[in-house]
N, C-alpha and C positions, 0 to 999 in steps of 0.2 A: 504493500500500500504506500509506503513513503517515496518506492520508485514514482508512481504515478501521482501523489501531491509535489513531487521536485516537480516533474513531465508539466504537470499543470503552471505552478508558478512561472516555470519558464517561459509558455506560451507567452502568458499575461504580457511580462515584460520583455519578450519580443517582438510581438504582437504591436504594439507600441509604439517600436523603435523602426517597422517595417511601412514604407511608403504606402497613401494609400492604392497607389494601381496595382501593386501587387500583389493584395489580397484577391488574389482571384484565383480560380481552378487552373491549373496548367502552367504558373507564372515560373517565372526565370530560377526562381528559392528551391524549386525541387533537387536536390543534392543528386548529383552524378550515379547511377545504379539504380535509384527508386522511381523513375520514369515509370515501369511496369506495375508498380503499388499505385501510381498517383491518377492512371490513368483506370484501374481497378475502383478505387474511390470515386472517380467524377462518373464513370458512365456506368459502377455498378455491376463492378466486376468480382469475381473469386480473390478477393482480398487475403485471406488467409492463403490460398495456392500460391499466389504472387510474393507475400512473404517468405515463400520457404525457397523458391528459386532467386527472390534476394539474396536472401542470407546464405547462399550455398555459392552464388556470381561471387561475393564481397570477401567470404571466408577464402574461396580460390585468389584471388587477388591479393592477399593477404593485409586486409583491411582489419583494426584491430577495431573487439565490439564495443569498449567503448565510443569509437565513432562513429560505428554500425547504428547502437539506441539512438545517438546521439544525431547523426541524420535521420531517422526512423520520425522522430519526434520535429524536426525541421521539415521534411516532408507531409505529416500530417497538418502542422500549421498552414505551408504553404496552398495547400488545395483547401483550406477551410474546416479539414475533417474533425475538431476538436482534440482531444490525447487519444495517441495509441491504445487500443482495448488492449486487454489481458491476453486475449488467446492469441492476438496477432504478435503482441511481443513475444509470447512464447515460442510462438514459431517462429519469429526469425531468427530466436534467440538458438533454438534447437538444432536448425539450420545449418549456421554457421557452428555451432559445438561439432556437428557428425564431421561436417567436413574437414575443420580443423584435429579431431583425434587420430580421423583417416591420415591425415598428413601426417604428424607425430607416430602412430603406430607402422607408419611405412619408413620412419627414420632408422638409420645403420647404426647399430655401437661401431662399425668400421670405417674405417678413413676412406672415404671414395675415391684417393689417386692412389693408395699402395695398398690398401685392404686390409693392412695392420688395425687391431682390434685398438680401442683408445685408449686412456687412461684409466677411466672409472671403469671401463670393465674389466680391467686388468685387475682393479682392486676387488671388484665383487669378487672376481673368480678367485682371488688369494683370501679373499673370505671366505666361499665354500670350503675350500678346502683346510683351512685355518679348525673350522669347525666341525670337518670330519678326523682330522688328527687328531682332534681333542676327545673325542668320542673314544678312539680307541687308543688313547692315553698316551698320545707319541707327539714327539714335534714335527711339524711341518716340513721344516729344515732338513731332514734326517732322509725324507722320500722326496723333496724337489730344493729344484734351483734353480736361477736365471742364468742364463747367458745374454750377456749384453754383447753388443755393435754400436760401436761409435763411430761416426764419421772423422775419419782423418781429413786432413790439410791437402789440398794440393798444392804443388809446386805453384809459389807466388808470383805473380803476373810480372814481365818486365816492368823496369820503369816511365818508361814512357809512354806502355797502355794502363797504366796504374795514375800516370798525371794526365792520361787525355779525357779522365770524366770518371767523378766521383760514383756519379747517380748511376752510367750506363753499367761501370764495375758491379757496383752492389745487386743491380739487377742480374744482372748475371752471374753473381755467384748465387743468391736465391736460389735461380732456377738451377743450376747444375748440383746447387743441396736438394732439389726435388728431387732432381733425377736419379741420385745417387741412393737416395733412400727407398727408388722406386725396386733399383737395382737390389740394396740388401734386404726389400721385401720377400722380391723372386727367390734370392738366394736360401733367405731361412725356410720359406716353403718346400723347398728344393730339399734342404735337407732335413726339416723337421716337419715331418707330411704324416706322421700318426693320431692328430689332433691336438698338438700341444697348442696352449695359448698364445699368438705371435701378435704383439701391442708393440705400438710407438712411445715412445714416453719423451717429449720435446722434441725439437727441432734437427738432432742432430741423435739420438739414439733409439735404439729398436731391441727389446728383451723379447726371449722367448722363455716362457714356465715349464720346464724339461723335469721329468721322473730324475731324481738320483742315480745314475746305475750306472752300468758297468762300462755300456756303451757310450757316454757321456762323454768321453775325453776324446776319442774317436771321432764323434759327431763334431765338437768344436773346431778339431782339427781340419774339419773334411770343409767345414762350412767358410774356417778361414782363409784356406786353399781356393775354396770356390771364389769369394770377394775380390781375393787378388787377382785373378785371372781375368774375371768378367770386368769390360769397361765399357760405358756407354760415351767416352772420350776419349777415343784412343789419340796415344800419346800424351795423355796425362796421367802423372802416379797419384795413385790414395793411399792412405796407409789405415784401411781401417782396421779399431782396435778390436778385439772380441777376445771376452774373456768370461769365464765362472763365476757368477757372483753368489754369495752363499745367503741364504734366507737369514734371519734372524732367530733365535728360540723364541723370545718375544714378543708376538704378534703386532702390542704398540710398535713396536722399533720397526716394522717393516711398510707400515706407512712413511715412518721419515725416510728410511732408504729410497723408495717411492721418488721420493721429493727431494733428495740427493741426486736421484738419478734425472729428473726433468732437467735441471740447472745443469 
């Protein structure tokens, strides 16, 4: 009810402050998307259907609701139609909810250029499993651990394309830190293809959550052979690092690692 006495108030003192030729059905005030409400309203149309392909136009567009109500109620004034009823805010309130969850429920926990899983999933998953150690009275630590990749350096640019432009440099190493990461995505796949969790954590490292075992020092070895070999620049050296990094017993302390490891 207080939505609709704000709804009201506002009318009043817009109402007010609006010339009088454009108090009229169809006038210039009809906000961008609600033409199909306003023209529903004058000639007596399925008003409640028209809101719902509103709010579904507005939600694709990625119109946020509060400016959605907020036209909704500028549109009613401007055709005359008094405040938005109940059922019609509902529906375009409802609307735009489906459509915007559909978007959210279609979002990746993965990085859409190298498909490295992200951060916070990297921490859920070290929370499941945090919590099944704990069940059968064992550390974490004892049956996994990361192997990280760090982006090495390449050989740094002569001086004289290093002084012909700060900005066009920068851009370009950016992008060859894309590509490089795009590279030791492929690679950890490559060699960790049994389901382990492979997450990015910042801009320049990539951890994979590996079983403890046997074959672990093997794997590292094979993966850091891989990275050296594969270049999407040829003619440039990298030197990237890859190494074992051991879980914490802990559990707090393996979020700060976490967050050691972004920086």
């Amino acid at each position: 009810m207080a939505l609709f006495a704000h709804l009201a108030r506002r009318r009043e003192s817009m109402h007010q402050l609006l010339p009088v030729q454009s108090r009229a059905p169809r006038s210039a005030f009809v906000p961008r998307g609600f033409e199909p409400m306003a023209d529903a309203l004058v000639y007596g149309g399925d008003v409640e259907a028209c809101a719902i392909e509103v709010g579904r136009d507005l939600a694709t567009d990625g119109t946020a609701l509060s400016q959605v109500v907020d036209d909704l109620e500028l549109m009613y004034l401007a055709v005359e139609a008094g405040v938005p009823p109940f059922r019609v805010v509902r529906a375009l309130c409802l609307a735009w909810n489906e459509v915007s969850l559909q978007y959210l429920h279609g979002l990746s926990c993965e990085d859409p250029l190298t498909g490295l899983a992200s951060l916070p999933h990297l921490r859920s998953r070290l929370d499941e499993l945090q919590r099944a150690a704990e069940r059968c009275g064992e550390y974490l630590s004892s049956g996994y651990a990361l192997v990280v990749v760090e982006l090495g350096a390449a050989l740094a640019a002569p001086p004289r394309q290093a002084a012909a432009g700060s900005t066009a440099a920068s851009v370009s190493a950016r992008f060859s830190t894309v590509l490089r990461m795009v590279e030791v995505a492929e690679a950890m796949r490559t060699v960790f293809s049994g389901g382990e969790t492979l997450a990015r954590v910042g801009g320049h490292r990539a951890v994979a959550l590996v079983p403890r075992d046997a074959a672990l020092g093997a794997s590292v070895e094979a993966l850091r052979q891989l990275l050296t070999d594969w270049s999407v620049e040829p003619g440039v050296r990298r030197t990237p690092r890859v190494w074992i990094e051991s879980l914490p017993t802990e559990h707090q302390l393996t979020a700060t690692l976490l967050d050691e490891l972004v920086r």
